[in-house]
N, CA, C and O of each residue as an XYZ file, in Angstrom:
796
protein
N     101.437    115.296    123.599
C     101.089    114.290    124.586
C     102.331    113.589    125.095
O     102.457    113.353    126.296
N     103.093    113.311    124.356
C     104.869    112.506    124.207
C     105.287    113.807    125.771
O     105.514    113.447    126.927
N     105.274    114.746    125.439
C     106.060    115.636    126.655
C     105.118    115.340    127.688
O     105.481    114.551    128.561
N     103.789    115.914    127.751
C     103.491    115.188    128.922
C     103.222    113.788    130.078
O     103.272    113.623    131.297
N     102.997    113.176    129.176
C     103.474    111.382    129.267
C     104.627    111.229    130.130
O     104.705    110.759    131.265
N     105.646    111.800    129.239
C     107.125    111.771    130.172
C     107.087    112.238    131.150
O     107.370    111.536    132.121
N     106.734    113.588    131.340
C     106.721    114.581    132.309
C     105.013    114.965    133.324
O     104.508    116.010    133.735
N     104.746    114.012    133.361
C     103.295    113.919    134.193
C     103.330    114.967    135.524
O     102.572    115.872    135.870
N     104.809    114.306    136.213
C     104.730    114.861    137.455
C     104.767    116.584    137.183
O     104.078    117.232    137.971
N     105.448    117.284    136.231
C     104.960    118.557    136.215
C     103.824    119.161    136.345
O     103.592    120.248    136.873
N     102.856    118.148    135.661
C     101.283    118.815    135.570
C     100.784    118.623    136.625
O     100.030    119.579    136.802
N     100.701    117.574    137.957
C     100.467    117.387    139.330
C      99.191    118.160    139.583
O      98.022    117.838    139.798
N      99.746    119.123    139.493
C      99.040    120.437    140.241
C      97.812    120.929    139.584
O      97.035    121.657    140.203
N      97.620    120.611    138.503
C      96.755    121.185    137.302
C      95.519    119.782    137.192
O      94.356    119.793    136.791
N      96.208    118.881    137.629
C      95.190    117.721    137.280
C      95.623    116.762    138.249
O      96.699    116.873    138.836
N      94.495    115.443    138.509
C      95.235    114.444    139.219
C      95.012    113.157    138.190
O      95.213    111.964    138.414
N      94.513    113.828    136.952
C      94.590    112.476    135.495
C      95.607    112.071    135.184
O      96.572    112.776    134.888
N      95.578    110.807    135.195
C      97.494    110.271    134.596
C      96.965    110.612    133.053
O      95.786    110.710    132.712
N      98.136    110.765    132.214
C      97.991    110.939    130.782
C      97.310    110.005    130.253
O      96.698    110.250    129.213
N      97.237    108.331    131.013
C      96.712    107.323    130.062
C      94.975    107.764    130.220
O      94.035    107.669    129.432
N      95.069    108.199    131.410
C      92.975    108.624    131.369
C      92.474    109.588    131.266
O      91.311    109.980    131.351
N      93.946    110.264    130.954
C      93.238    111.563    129.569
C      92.934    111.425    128.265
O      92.109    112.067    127.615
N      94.089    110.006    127.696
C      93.419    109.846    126.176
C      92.933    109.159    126.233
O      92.650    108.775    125.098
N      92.218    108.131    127.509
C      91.358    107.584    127.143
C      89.889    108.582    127.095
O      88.995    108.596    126.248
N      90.026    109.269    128.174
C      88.425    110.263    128.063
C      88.454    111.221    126.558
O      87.481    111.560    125.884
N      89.872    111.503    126.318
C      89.544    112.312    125.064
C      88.964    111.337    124.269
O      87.910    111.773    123.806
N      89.254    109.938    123.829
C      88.413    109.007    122.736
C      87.690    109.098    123.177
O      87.351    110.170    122.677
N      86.378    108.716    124.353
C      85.665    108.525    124.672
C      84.680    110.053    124.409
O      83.463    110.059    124.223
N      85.317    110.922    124.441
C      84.474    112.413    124.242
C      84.635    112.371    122.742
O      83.785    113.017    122.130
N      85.556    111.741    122.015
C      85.158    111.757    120.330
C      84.256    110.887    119.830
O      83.545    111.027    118.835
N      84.343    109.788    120.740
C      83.075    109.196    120.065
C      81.812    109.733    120.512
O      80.837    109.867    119.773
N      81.850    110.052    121.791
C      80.218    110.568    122.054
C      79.910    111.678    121.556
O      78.722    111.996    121.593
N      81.006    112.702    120.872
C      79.907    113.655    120.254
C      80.361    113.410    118.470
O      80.596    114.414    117.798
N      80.451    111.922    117.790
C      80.628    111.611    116.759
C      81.661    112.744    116.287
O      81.217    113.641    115.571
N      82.886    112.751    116.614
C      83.962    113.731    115.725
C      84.488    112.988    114.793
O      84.675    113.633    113.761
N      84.826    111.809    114.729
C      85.573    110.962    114.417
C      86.768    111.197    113.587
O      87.098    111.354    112.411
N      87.577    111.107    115.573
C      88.431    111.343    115.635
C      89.306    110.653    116.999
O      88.694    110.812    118.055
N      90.384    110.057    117.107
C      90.967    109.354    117.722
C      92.228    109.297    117.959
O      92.967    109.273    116.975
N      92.778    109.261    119.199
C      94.192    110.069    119.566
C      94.842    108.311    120.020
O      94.393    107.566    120.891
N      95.939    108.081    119.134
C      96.488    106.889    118.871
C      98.002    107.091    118.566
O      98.212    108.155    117.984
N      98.918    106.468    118.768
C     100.237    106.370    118.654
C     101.018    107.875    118.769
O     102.038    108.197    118.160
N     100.269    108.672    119.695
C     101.051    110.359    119.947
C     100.171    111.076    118.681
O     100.445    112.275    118.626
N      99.365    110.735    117.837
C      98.502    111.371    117.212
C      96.951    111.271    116.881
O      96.184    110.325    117.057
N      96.751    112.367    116.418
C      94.719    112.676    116.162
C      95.404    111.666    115.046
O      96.562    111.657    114.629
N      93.919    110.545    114.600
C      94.100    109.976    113.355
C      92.390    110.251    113.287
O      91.709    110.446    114.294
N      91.843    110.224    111.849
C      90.690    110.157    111.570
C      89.971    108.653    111.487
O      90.628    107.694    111.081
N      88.997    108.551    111.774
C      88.474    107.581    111.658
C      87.046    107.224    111.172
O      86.020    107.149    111.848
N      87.195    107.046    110.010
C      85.628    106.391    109.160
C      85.001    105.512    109.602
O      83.781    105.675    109.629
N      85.592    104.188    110.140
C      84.586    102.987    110.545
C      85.117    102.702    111.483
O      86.318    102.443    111.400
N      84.502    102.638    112.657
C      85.283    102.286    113.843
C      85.428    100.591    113.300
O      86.505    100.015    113.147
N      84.671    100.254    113.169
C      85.342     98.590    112.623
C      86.784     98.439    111.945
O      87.546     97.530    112.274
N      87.026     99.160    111.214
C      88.138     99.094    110.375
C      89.338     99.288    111.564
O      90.328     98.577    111.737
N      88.865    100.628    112.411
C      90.081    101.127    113.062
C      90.749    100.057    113.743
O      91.884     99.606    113.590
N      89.431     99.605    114.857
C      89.576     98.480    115.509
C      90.083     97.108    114.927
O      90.894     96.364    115.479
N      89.694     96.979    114.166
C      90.327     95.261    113.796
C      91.367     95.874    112.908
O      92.407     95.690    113.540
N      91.627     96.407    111.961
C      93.068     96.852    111.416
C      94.047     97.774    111.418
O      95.224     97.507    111.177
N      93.511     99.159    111.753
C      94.265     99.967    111.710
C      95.020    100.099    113.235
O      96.192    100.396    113.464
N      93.960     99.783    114.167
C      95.212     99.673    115.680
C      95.579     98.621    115.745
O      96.594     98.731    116.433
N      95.422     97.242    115.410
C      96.560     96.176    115.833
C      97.702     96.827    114.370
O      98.741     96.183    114.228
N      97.525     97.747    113.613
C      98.768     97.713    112.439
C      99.732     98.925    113.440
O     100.943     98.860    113.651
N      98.872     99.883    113.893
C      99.919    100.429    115.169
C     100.456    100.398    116.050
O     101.263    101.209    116.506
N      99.897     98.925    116.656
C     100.627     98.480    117.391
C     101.713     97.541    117.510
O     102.398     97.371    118.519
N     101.848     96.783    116.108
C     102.809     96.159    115.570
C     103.760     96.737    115.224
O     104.815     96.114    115.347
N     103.830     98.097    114.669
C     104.619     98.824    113.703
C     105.710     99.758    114.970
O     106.864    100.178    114.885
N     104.652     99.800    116.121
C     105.578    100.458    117.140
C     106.107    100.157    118.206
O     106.509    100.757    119.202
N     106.026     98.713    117.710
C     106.705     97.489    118.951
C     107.780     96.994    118.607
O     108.383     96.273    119.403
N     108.505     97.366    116.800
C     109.573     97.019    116.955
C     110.549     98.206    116.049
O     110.200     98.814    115.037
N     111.815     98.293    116.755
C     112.644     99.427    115.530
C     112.358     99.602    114.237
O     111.833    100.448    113.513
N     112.863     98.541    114.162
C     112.808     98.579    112.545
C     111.722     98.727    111.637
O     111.851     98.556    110.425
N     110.488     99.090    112.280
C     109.582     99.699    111.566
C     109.360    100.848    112.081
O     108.206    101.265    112.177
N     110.306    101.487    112.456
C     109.893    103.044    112.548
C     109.784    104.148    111.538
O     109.281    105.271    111.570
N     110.463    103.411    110.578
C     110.206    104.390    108.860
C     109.116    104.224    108.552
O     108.417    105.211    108.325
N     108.596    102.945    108.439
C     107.285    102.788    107.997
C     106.153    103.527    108.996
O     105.440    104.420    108.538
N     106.034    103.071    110.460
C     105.409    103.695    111.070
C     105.204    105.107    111.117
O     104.225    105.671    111.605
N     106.333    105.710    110.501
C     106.271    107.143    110.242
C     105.545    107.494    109.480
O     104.597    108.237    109.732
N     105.916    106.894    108.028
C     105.274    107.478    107.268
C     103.612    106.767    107.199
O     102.819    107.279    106.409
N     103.262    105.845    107.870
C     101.790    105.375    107.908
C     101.291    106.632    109.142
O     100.111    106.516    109.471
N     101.691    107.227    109.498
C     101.438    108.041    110.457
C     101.328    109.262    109.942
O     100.326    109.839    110.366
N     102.081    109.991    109.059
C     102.318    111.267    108.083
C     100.899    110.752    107.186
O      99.988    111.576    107.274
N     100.572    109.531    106.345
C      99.482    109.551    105.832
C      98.056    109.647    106.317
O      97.095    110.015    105.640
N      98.046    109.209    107.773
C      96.977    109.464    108.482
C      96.521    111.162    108.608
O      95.472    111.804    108.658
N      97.935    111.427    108.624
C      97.921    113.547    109.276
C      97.847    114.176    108.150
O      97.348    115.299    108.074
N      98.512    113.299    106.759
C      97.596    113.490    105.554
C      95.881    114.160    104.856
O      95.254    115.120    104.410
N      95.878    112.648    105.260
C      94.000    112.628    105.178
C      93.252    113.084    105.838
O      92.052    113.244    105.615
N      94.102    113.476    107.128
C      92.792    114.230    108.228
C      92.833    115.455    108.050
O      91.916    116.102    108.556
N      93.958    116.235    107.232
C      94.330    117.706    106.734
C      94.038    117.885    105.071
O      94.709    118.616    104.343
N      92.715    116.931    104.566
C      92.645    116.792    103.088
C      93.825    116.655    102.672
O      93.571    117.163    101.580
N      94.841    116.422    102.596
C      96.099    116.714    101.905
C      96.444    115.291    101.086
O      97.418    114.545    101.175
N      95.019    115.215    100.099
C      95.196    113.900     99.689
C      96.026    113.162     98.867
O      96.205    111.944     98.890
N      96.636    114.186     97.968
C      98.042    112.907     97.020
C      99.002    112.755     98.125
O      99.409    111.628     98.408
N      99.440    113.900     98.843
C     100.581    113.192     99.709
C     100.088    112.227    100.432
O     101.051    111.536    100.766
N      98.739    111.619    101.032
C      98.422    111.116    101.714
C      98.906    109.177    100.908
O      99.469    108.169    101.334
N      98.277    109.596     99.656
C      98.815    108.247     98.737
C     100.171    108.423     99.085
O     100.531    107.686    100.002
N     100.941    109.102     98.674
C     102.703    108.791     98.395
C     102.865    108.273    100.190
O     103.385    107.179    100.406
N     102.465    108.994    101.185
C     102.947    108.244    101.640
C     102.351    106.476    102.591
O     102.743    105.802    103.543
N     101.364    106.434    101.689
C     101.250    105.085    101.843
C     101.887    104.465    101.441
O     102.405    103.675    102.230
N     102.233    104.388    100.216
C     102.941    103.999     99.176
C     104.707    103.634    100.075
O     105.474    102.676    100.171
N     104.649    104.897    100.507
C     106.643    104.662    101.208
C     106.503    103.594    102.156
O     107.322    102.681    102.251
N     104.987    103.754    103.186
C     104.939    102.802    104.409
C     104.744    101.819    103.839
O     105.672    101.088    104.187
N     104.101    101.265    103.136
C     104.265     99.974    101.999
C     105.367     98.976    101.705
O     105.387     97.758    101.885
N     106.191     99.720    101.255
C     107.777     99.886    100.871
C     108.191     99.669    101.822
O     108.520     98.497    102.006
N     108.402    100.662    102.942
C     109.194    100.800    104.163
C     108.801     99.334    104.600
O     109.713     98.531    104.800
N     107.644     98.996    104.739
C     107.695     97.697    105.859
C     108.422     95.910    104.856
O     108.650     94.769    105.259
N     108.541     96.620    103.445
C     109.181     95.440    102.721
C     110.086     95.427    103.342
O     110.348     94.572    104.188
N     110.881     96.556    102.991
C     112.081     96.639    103.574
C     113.255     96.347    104.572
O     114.430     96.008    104.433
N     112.303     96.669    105.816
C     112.328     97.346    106.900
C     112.450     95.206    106.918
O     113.557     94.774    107.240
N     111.138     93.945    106.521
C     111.195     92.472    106.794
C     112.611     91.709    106.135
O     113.248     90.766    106.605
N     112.841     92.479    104.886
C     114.059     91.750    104.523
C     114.597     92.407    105.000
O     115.448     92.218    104.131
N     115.245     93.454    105.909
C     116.883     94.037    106.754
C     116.189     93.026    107.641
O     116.624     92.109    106.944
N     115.545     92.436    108.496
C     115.231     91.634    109.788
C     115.819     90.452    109.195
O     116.780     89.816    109.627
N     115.280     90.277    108.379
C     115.657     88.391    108.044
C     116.735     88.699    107.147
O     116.862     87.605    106.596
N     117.687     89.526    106.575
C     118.998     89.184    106.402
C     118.375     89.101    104.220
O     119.136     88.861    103.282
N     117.775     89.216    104.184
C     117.165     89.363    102.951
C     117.777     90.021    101.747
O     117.330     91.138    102.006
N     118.473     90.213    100.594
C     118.928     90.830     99.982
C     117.999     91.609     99.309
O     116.932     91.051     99.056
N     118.147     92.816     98.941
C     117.360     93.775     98.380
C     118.256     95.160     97.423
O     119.434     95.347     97.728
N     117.795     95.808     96.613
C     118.340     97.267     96.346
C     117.550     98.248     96.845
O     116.344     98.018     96.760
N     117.985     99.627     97.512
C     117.387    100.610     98.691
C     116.549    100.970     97.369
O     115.357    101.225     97.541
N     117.054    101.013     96.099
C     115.892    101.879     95.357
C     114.435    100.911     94.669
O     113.606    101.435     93.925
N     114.378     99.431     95.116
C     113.552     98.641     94.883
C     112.258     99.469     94.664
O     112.023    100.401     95.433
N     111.198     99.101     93.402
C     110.533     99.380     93.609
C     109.613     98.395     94.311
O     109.990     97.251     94.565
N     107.953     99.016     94.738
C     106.954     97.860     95.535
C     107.659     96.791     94.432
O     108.813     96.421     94.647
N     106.937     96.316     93.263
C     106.745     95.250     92.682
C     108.275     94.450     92.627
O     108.281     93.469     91.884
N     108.993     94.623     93.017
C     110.223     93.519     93.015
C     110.367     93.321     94.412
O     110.347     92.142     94.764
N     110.531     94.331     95.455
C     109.790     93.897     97.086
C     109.097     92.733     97.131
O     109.460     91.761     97.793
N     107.958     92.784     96.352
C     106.948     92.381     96.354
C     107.462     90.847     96.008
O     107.295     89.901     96.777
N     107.835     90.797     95.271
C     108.462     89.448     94.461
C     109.650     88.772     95.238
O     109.745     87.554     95.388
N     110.521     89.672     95.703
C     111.421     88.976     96.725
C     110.685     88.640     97.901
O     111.194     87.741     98.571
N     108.917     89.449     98.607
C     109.011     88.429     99.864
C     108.469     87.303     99.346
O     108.432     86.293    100.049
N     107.886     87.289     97.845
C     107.206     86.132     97.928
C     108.302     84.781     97.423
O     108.099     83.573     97.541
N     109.366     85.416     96.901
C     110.255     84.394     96.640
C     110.783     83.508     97.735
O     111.006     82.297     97.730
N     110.998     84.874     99.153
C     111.590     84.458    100.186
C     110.232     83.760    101.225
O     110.186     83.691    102.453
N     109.459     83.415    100.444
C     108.192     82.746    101.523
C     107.785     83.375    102.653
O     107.558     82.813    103.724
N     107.668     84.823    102.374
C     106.993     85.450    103.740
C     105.783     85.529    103.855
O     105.276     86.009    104.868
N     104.996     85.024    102.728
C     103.657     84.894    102.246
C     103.521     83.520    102.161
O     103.875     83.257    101.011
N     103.085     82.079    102.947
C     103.175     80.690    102.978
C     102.623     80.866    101.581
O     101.796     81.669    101.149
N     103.671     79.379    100.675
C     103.438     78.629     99.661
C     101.987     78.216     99.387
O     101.499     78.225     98.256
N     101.354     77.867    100.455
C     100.287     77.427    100.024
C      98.953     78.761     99.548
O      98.014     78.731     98.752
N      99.496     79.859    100.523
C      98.524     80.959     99.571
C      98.877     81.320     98.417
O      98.066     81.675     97.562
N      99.971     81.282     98.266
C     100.532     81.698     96.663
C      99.697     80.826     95.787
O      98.807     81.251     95.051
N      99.949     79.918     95.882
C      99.080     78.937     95.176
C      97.601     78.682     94.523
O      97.107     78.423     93.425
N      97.069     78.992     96.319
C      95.769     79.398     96.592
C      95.015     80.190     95.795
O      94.143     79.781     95.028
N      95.355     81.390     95.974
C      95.554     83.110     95.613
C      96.246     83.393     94.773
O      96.847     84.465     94.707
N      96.324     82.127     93.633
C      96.768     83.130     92.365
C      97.258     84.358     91.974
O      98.247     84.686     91.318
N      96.077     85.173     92.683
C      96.187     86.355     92.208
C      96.586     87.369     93.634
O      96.621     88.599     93.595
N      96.781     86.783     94.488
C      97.941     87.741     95.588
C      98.741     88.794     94.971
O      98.470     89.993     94.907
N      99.791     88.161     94.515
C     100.579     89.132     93.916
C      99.958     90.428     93.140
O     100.229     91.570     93.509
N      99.215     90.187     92.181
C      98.623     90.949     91.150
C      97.964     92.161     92.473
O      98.223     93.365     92.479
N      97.283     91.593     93.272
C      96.696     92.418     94.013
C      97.370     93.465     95.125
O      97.017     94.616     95.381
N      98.635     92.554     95.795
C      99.653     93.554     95.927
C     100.063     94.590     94.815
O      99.675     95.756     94.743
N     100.598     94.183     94.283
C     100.848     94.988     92.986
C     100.521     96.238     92.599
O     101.138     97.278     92.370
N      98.967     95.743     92.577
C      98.023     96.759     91.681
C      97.175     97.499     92.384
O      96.373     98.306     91.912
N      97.391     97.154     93.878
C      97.056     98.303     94.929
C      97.045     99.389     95.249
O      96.144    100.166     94.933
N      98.229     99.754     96.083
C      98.628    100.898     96.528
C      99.836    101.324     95.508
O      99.654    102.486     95.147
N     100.780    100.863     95.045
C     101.019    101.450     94.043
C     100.511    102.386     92.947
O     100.708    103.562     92.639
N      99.515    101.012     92.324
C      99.090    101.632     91.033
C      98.060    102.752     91.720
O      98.337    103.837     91.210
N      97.115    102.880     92.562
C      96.682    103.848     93.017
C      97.155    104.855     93.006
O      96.723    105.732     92.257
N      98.501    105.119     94.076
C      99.116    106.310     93.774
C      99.931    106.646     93.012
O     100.531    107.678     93.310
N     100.292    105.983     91.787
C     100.943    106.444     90.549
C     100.044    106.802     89.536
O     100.620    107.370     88.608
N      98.488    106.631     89.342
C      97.730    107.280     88.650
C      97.124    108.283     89.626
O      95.969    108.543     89.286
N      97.399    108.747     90.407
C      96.657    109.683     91.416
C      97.583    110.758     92.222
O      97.100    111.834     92.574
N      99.108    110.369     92.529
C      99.656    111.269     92.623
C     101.025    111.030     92.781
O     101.639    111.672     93.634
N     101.510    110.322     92.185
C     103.059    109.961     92.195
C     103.843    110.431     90.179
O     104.985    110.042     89.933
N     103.236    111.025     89.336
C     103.579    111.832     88.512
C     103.056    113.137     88.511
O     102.100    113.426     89.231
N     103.655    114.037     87.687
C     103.394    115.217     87.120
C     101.900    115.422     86.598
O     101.568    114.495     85.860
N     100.933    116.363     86.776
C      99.714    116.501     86.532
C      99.455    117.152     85.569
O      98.319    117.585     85.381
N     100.510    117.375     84.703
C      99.839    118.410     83.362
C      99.074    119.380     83.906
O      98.977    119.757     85.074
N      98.331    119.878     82.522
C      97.965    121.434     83.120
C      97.157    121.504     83.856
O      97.119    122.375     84.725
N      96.112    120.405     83.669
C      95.020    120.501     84.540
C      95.169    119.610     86.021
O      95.613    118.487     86.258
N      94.593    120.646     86.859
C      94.805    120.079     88.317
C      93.872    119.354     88.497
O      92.655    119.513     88.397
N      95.076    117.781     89.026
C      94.221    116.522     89.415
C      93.751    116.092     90.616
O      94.410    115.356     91.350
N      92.448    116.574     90.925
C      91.811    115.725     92.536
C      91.665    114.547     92.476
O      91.304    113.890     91.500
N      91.998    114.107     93.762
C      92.138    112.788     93.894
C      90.694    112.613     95.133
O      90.676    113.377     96.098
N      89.669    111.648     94.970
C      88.497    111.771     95.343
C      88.955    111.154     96.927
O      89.720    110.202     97.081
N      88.306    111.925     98.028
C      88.199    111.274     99.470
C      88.101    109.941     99.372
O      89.043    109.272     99.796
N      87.013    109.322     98.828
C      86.750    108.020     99.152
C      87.842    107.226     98.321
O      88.280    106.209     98.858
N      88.193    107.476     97.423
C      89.715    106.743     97.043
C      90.513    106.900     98.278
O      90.740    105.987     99.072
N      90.900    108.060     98.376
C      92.119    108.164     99.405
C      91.700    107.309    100.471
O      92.560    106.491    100.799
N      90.422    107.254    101.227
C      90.279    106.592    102.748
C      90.052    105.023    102.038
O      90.205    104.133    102.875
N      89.742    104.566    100.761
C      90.033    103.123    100.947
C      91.800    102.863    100.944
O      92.452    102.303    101.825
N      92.299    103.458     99.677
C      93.818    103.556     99.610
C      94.441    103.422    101.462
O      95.223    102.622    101.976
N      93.746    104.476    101.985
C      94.707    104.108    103.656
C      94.439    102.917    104.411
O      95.175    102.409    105.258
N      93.259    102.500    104.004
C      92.579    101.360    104.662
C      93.374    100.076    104.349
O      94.118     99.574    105.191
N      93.188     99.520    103.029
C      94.305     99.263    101.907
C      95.561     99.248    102.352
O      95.992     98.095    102.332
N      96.255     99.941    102.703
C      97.311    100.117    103.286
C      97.928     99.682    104.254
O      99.080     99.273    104.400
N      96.646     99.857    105.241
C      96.617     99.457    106.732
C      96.133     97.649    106.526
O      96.986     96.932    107.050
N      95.587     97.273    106.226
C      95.557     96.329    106.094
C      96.659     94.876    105.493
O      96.919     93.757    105.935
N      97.089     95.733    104.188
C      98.733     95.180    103.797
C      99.462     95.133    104.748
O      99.756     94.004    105.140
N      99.966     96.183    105.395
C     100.741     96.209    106.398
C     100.779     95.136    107.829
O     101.732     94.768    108.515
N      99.069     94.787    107.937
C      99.014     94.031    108.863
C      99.046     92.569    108.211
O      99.446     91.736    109.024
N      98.812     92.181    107.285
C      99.071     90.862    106.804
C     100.712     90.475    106.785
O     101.057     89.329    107.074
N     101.491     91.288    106.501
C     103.092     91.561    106.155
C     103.854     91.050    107.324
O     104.690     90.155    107.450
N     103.165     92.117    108.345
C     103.270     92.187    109.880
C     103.183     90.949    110.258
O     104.130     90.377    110.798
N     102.136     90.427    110.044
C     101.804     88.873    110.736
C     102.577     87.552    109.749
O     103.184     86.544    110.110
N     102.321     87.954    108.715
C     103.302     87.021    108.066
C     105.017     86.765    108.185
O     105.587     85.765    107.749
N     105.736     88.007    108.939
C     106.764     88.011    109.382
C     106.878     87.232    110.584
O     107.793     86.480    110.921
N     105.659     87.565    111.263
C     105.568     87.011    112.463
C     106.011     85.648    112.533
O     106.997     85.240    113.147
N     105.225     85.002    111.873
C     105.067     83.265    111.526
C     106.564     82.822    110.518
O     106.806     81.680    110.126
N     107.274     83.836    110.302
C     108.879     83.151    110.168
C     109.352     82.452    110.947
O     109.247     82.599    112.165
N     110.209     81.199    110.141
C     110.965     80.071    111.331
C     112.068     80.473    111.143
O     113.016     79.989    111.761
């Protein structure tokens, strides 16, 4: 879609649809014959609840691709989508897990933040909350914030597919994986907005 977008005027002749009211009719032909399926940021992403998509997963794509420095993350939240829509479910965890990471990251290089590249989530995790990217008063609030960062998407995909599986081969169940992305998508947009509201 990226080549033709750019290059519209080549196709001229073949169509008189601009690219934007081709993906809009392609969504519009996925929802009416229930594929669910949805062509978003230059890719098919799957989609379980249109509620979810709508209130979290497209304002998290549209945040993520409005500024540079989340283009690692956006990547790999994008590789996990092409993940899950290709069953390809532990990689689909790992790379939530990186876009996770990536967008820690990605807030302390913006704000000048000290960090180590090999941080894992849980000290990320602890430096934004040290560095108040999460207001004081939810910390407070929400006790258990942290714990729940934490014990999210991490621990998800480190009992599911971020070690070695011994002999026996480990499935990791759909409906784990599509809350895990959801999960994901949702962190990301709290992170997102909480950067936002930096002074």
């Amino acid at each position: 879609m990226s080549h033709v977008a750019k290059n519209h005027y080549e196709f001229k002749d073949i169509t008189s649809q601009s690219p934007g009211d081709a993906v809009i009719e392609l969504n519009e032909r996925f929802r009416e014959h229930g594929v669910g399926y949805q062509f978003e940021s230059e890719e098919i992403i799957r989609i379980d609840s249109q509620l979810i998509h709508a209130d979290v997963v497209k304002p998290t794509l549209i945040l993520l691709s409005g500024e540079p420095l989340f283009e690692g993350a956006n990547d790999e939240f994008l590789a996990a989508h092409e993940h899950y829509r290709h069953k390809r479910y532990k990689e689909c965890l790992n790379d939530c897990l990186k876009s996770f990471e990536s967008i820690m990251k990605a807030i302390h290089d913006k704000n000048n933040w000290k960090y180590s590249p090999n941080d894992t989530a849980s000290k990320l995790i602890n430096s934004c909350l040290s560095q108040n990217l999460i207001p004081a008063y939810l910390q407070s609030q929400f006790t258990s914030l942290k714990t729940m960062l934490e014990t999210g998407i991490p621990t998800i995909r480190n009992k599911n597919a971020g070690h070695g599986q011994g002999a026996d081969i480990k499935e990791v169940p759909e409906e784990l994986v599509s809350y895990m992305l959801h999960l994901t998508a949702t962190n990301l947009l709290f992170l997102l907005k909480c950067e936002k509201n930096i002074k």
